[in-house]
Backbone as XML, in Angstrom:
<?xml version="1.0"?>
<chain id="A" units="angstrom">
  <residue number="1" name="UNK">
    <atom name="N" x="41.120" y="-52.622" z="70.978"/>
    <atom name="CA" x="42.015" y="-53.746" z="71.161"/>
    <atom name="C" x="42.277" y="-53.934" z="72.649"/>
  </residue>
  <residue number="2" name="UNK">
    <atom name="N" x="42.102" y="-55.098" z="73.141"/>
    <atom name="CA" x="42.598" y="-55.318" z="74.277"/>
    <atom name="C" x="43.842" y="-55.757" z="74.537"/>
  </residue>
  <residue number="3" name="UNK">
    <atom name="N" x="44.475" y="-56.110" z="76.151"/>
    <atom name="CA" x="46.024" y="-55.922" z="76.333"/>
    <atom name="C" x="46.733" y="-54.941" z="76.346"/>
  </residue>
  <residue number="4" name="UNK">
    <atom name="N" x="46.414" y="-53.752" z="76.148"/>
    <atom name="CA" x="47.249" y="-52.847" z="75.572"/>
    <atom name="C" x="47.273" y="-51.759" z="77.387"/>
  </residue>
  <residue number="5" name="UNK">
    <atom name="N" x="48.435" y="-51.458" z="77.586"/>
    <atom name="CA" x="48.516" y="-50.681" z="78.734"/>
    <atom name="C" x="48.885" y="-48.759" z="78.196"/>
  </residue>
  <residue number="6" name="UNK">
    <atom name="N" x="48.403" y="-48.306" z="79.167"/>
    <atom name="CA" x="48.261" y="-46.649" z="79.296"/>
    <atom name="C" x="48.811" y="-46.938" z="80.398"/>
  </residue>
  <residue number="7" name="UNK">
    <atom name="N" x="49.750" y="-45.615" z="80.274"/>
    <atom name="CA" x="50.761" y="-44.961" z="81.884"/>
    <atom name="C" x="50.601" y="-43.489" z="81.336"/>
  </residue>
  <residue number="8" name="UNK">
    <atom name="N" x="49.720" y="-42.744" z="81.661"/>
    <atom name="CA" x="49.627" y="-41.452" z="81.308"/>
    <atom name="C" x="50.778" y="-40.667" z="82.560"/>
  </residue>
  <residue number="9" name="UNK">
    <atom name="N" x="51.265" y="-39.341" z="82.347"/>
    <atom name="CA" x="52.110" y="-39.229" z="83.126"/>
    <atom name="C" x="51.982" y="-37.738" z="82.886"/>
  </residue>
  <residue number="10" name="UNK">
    <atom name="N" x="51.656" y="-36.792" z="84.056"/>
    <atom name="CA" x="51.107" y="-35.348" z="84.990"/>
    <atom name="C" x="52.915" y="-34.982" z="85.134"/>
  </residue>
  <residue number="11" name="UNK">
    <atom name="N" x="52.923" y="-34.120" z="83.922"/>
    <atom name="CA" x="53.946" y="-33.109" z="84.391"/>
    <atom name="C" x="54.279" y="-31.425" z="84.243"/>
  </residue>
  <residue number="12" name="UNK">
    <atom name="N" x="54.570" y="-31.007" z="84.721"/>
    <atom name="CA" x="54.931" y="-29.675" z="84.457"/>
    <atom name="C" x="56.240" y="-29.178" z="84.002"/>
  </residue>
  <residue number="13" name="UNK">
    <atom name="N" x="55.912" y="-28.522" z="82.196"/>
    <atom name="CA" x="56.830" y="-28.431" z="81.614"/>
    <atom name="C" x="57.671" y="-27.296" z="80.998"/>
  </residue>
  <residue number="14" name="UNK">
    <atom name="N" x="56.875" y="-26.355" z="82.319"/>
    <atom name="CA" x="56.991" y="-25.330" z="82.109"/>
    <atom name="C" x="56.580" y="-24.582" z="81.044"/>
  </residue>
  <residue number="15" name="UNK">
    <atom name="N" x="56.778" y="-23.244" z="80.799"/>
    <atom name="CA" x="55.749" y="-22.276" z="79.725"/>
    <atom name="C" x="56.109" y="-23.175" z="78.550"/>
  </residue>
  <residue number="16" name="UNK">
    <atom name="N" x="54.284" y="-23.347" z="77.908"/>
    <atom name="CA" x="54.229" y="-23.742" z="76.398"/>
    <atom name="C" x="55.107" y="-23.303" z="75.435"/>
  </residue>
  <residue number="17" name="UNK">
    <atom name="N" x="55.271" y="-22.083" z="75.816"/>
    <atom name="CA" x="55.969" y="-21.436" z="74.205"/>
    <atom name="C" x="57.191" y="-21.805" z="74.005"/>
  </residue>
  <residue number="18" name="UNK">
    <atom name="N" x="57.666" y="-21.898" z="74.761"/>
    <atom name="CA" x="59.101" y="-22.576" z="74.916"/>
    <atom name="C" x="59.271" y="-24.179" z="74.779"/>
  </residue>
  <residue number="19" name="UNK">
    <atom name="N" x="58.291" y="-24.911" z="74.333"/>
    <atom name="CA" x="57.896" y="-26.167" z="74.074"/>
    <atom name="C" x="58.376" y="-26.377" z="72.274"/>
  </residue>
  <residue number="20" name="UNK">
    <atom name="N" x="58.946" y="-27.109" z="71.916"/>
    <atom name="CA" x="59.190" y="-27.943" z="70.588"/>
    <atom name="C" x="58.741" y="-29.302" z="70.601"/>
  </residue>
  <residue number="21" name="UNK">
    <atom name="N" x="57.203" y="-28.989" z="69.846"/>
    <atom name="CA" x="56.453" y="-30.609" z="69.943"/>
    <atom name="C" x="56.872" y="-30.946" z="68.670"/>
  </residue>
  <residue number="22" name="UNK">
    <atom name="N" x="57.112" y="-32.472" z="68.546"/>
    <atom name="CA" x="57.537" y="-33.045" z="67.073"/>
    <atom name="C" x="56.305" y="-34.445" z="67.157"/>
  </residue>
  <residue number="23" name="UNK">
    <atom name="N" x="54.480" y="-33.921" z="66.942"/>
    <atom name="CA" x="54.064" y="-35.470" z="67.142"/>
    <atom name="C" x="54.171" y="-36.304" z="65.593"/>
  </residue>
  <residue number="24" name="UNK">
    <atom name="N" x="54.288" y="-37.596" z="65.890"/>
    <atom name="CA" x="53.770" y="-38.270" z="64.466"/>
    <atom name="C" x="52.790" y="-38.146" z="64.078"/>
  </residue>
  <residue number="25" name="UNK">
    <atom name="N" x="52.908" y="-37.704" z="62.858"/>
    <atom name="CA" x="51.722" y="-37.154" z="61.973"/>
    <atom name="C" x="50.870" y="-38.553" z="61.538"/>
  </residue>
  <residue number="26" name="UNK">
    <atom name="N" x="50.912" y="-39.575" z="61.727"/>
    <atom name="CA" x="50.171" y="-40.505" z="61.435"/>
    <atom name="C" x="49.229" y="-41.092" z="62.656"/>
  </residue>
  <residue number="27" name="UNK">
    <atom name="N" x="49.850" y="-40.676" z="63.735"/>
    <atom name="CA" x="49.148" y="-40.355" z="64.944"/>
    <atom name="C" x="48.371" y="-39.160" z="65.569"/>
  </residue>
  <residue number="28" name="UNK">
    <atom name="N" x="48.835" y="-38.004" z="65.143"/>
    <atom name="CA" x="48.429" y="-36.989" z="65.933"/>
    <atom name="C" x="48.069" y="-36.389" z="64.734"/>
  </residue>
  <residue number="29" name="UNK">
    <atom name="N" x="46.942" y="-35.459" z="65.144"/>
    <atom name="CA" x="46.177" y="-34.747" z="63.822"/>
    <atom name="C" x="46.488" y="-33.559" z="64.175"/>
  </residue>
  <residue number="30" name="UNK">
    <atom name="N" x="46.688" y="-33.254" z="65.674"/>
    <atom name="CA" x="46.758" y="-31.495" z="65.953"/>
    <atom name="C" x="46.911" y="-31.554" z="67.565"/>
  </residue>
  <residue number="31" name="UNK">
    <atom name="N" x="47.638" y="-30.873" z="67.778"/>
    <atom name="CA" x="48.070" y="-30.585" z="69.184"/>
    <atom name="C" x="47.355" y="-29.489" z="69.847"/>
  </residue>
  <residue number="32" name="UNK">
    <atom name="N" x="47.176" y="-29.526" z="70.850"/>
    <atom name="CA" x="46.237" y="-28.358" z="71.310"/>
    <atom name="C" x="46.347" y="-28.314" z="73.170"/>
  </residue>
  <residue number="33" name="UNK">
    <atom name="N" x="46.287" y="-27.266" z="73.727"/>
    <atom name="CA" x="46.261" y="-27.269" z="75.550"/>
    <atom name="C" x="44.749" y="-26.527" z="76.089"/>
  </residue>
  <residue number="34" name="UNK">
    <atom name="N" x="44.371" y="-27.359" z="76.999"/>
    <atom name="CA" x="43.843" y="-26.965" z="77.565"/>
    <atom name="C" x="43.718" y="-26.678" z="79.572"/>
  </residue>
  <residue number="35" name="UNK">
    <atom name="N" x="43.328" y="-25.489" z="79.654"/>
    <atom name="CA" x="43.700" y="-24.888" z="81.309"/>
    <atom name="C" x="42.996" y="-25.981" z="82.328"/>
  </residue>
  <residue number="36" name="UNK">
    <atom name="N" x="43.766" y="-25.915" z="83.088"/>
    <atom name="CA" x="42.856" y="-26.940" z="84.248"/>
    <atom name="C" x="41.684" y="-26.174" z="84.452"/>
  </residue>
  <residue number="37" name="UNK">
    <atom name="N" x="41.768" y="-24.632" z="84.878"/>
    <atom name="CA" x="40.366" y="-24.081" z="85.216"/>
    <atom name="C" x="39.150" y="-24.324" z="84.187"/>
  </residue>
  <residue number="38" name="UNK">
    <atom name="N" x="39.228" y="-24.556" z="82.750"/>
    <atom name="CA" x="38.945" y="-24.815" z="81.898"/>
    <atom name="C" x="38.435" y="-26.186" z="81.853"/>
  </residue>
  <residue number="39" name="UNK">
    <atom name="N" x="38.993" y="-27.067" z="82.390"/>
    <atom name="CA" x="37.962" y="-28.416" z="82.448"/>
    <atom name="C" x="37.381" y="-28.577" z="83.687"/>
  </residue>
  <residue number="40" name="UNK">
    <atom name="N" x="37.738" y="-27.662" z="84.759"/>
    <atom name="CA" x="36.726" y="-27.596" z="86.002"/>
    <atom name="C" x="35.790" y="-27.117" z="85.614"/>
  </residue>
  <residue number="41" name="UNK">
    <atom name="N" x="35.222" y="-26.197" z="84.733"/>
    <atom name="CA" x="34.204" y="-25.752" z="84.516"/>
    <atom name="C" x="32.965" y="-26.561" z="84.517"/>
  </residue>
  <residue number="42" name="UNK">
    <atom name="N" x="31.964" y="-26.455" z="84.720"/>
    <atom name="CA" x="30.667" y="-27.835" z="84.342"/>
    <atom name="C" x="30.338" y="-27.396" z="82.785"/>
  </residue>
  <residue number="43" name="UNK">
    <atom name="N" x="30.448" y="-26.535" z="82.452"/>
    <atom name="CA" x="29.800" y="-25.692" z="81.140"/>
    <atom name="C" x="30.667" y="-26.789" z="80.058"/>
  </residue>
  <residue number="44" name="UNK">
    <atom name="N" x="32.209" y="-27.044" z="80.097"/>
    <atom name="CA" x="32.854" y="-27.618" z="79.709"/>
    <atom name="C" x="32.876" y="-29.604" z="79.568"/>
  </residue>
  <residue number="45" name="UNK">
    <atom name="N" x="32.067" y="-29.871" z="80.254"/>
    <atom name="CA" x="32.025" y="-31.458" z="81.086"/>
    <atom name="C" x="31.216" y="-31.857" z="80.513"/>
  </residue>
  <residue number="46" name="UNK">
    <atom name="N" x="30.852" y="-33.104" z="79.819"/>
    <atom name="CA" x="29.446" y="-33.439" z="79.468"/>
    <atom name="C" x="30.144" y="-35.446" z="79.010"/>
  </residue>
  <residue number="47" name="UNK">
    <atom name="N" x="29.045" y="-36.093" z="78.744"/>
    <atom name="CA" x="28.776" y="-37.212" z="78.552"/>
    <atom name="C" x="28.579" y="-37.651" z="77.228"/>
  </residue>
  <residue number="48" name="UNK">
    <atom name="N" x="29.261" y="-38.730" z="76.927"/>
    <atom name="CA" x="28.166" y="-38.857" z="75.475"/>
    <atom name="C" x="27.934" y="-40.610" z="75.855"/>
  </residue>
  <residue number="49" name="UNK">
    <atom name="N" x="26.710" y="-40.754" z="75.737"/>
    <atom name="CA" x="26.258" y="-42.222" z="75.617"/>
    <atom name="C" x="25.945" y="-43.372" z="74.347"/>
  </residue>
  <residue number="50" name="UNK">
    <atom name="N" x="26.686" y="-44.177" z="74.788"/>
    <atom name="CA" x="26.686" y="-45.011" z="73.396"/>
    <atom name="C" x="25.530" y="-46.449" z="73.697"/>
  </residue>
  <residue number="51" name="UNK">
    <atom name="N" x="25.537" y="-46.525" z="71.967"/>
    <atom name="CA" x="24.393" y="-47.614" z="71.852"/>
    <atom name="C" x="24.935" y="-48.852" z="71.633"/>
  </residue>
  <residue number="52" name="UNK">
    <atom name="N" x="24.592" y="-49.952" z="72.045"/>
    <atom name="CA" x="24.911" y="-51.410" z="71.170"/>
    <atom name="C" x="23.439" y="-52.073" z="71.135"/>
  </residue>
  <residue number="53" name="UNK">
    <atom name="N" x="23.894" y="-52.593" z="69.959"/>
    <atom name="CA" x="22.576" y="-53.422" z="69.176"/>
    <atom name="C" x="21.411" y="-52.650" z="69.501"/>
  </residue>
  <residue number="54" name="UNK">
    <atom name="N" x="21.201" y="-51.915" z="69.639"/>
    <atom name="CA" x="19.786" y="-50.851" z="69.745"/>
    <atom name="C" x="19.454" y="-50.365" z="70.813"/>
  </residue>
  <residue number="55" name="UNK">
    <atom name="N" x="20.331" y="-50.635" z="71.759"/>
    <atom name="CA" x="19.809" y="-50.041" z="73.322"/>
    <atom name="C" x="20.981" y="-49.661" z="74.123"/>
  </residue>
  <residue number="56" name="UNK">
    <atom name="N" x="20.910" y="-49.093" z="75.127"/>
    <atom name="CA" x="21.743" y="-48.696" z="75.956"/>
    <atom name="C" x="23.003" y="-48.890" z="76.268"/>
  </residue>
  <residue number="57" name="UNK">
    <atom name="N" x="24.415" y="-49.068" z="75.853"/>
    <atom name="CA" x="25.005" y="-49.840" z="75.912"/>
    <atom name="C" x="26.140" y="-49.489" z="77.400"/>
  </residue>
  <residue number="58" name="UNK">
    <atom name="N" x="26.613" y="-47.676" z="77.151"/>
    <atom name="CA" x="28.198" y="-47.642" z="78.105"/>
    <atom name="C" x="28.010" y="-46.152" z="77.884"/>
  </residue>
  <residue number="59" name="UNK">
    <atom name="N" x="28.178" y="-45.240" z="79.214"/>
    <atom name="CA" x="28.697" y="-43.704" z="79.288"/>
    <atom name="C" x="29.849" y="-43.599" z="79.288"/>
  </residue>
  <residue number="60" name="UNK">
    <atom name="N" x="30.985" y="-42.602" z="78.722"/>
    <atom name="CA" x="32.124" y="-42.065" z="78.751"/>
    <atom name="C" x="32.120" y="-40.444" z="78.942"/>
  </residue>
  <residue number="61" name="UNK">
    <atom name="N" x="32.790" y="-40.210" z="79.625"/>
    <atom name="CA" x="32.830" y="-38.446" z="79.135"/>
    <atom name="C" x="33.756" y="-37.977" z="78.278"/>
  </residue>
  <residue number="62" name="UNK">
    <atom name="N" x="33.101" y="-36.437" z="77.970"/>
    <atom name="CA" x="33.588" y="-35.523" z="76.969"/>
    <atom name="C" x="33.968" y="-34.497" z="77.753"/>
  </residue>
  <residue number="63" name="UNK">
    <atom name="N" x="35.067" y="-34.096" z="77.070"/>
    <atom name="CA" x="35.043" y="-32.177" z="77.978"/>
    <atom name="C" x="35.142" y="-31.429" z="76.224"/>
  </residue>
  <residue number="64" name="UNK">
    <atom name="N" x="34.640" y="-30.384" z="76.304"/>
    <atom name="CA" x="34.496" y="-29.528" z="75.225"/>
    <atom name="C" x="34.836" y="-28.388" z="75.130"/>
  </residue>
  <residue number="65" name="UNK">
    <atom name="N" x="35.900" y="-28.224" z="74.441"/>
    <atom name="CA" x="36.709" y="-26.741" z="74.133"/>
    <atom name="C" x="36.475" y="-26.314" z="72.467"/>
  </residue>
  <residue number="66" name="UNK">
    <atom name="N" x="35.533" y="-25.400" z="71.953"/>
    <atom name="CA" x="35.070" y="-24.660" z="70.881"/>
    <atom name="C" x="35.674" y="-25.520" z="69.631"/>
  </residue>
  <residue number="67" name="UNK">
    <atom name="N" x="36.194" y="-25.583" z="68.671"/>
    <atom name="CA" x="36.134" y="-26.931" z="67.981"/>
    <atom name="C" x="36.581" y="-28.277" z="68.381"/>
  </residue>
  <residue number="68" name="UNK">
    <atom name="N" x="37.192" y="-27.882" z="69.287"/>
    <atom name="CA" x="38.436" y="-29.647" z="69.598"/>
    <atom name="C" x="37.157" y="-29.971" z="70.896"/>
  </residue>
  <residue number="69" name="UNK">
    <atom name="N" x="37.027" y="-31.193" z="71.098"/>
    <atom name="CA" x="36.536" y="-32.289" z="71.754"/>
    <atom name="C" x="37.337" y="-33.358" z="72.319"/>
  </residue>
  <residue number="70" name="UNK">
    <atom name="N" x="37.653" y="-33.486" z="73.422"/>
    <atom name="CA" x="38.293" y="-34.375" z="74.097"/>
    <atom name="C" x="37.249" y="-35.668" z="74.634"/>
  </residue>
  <residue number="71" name="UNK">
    <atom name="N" x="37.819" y="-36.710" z="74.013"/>
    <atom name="CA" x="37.162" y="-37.898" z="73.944"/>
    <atom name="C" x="37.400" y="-39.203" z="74.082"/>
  </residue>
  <residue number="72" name="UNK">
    <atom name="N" x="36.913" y="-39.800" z="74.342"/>
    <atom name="CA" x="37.117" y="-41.665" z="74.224"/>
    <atom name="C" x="38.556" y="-41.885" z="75.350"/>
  </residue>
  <residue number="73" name="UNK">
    <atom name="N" x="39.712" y="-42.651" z="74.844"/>
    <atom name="CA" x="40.587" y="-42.603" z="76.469"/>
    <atom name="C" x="41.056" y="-41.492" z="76.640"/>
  </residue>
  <residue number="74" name="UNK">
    <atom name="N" x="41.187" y="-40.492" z="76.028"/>
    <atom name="CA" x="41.760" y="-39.109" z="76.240"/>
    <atom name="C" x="40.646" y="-38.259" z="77.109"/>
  </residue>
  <residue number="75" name="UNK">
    <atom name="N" x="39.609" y="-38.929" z="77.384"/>
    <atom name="CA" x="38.720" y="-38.474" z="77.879"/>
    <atom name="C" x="38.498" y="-38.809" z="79.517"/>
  </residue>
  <residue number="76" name="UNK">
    <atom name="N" x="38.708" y="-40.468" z="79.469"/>
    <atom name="CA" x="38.701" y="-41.267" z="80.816"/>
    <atom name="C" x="39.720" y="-41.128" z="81.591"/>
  </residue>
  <residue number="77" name="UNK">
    <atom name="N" x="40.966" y="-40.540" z="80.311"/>
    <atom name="CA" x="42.427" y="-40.152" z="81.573"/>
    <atom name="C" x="42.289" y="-38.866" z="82.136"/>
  </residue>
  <residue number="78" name="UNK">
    <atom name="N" x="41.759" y="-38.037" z="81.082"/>
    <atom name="CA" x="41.621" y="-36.656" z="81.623"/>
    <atom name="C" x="40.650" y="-36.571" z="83.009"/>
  </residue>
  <residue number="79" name="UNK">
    <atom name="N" x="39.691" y="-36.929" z="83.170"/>
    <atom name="CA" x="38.265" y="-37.281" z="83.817"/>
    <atom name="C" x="39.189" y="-37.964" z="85.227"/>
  </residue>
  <residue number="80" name="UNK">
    <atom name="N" x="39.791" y="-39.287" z="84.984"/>
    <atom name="CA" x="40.437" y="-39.591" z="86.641"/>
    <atom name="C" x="41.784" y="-39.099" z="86.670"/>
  </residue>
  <residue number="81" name="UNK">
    <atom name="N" x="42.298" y="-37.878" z="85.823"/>
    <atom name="CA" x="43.129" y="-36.643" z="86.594"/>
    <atom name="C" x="42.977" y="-36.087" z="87.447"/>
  </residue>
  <residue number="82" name="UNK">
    <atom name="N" x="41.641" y="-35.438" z="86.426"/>
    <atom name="CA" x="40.919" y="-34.352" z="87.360"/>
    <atom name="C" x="40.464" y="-34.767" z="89.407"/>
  </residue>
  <residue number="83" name="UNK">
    <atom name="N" x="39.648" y="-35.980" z="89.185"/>
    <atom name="CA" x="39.662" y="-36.493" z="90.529"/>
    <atom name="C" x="40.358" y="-36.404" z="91.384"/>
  </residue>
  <residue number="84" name="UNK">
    <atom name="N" x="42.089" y="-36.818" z="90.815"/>
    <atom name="CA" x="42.967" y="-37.018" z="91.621"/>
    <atom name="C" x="43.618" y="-35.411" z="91.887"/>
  </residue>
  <residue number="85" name="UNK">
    <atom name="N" x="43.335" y="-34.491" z="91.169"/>
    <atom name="CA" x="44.816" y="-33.266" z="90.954"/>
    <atom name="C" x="43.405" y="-32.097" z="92.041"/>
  </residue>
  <residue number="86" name="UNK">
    <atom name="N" x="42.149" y="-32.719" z="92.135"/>
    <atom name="CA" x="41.152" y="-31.353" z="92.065"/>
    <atom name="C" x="39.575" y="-31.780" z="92.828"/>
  </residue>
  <residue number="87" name="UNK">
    <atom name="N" x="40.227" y="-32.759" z="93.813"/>
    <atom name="CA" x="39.461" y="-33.315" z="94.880"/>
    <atom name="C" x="38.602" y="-32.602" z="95.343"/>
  </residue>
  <residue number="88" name="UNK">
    <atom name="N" x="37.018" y="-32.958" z="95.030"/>
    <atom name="CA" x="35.946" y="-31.864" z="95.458"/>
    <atom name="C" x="35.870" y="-30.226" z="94.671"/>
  </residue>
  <residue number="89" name="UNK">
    <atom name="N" x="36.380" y="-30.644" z="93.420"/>
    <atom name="CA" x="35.866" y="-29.478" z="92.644"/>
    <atom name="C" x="35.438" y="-30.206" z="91.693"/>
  </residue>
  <residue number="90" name="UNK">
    <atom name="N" x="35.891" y="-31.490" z="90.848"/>
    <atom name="CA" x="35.297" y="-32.128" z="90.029"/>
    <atom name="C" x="34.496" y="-33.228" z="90.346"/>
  </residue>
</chain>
């Protein structure tokens, strides 16, 4: 859908465990963290390329943590974080 605005917002919330997440379950399937050193990795970083009408269409990236997959805009915000928080490592 277009129109629609993202304000993603970089904070520190101090130790997880001490965190009480309440997401909507009609939204959120599962909550999960991952380490910054952890998406610096290249092992972690990868691409997936999509098709339209039979050919080439648009790249996005993926970062990949053992079942969970970070993807689609959760992917493009994470991706120009990283740029901004980790200048010349990503």
């Amino acid at each position: 859908q277009q129109g629609q605005m993202v304000a993603p917002v970089v904070a520190n919330l101090g130790p997880l465990e001490a965190l009480t997440l309440n997401p909507n379950p009609d939204e959120v399937e599962e909550v999960f963290t991952l380490p910054l050193a952890h998406l610096l990795r290249e092992e972690n970083q990868g691409y997936t390329h999509f098709r339209t009408a039979g050919r080439y269409g648009y790249t996005l990236p993926v970062f990949l943590n053992g079942p969970h997959r970070v993807w689609g805009l959760t992917a493009i915000v994470t991706e120009l974080t990283l740029e901004l928080l980790a200048p010349g490592r990503y």
